[in-house]
N, C-alpha and C positions, 0 to 999 in steps of 0.2 A: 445425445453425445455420451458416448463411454465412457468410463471413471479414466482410462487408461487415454483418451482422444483428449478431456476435460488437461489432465495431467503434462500432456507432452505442448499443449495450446500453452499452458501456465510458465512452464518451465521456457517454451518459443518468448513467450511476451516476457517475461520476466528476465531475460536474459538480452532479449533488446532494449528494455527499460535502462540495464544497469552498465550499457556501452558507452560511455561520457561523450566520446569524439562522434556519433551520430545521434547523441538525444536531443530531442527539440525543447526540452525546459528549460523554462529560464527564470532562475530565480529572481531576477529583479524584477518581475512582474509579482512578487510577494513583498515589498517590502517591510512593508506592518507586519511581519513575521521573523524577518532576521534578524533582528535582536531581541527578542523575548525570552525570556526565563521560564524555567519550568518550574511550576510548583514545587514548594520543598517536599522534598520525599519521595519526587517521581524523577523515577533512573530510569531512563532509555537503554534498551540493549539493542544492539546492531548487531542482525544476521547476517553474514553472506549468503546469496542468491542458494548456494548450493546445501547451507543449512537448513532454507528453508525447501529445498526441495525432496530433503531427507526426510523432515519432518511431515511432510504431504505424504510420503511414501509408506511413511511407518504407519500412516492411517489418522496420522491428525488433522485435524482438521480448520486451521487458523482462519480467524475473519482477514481478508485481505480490505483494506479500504484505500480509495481511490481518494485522494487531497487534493487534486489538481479542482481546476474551474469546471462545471459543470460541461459546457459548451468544449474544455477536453477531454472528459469521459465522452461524450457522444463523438467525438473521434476517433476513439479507440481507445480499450482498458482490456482487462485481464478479465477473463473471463467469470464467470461469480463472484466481480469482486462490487462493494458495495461504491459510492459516491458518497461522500460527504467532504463536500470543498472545505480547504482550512477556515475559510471566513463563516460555515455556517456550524463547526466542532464546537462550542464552548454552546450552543444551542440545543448541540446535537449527540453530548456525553452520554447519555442514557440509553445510546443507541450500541453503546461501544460494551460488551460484554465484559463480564469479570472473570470469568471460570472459562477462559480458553486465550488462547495465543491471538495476540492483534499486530497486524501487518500493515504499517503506513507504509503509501510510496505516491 
């Protein structure tokens, strides 16, 4: 697959991900996650879809990671992007890069 094939797959998925009135998640199947606090000092910043696809274009290269249950990544995810479900993250930190952009979804 082409960087350019890779790219327009990303931006397709990524773009069906972020449709509210047709996406299948459901957060109440998280809920040992909806109220937790984030470590002090760790600030979330939220990109729209189209920031990050700016950022893919300029040549960067952000780790995308897949939060969802395992058993919904093998139903379909974004293409290179990795699996690590919320319940196995605190397991699985070490796996999460420092020195480049990180993409939950």
């Amino acid at each position: 697959m082409t960087t350019k094939n890779l790219l327009a797959s990303t931006i397709l998925l990524l773009s069906a991900a972020f449709q509210p009135a047709v996406s299948l998640a459901d957060p109440s199947r998280y809920p040992q996650y909806a109220q937790q606090k984030l470590p002090q000092g760790v600030e979330p910043e939220f990109i729209h879809l189209n920031e990050l696809v700016e950022e893919i274009r300029a040549g960067e290269k952000p780790l995308i990671v897949d939060v969802r249950s395992a058993g919904e990544y093998q139903e379909g995810h974004i293409t290179g992007s990795v699996s690590i479900p919320l319940g196995d993250m605190a397991k699985r930190l070490a796996e999460i890069p420092k020195d480049r952009s990180v993409v939950f979804y």
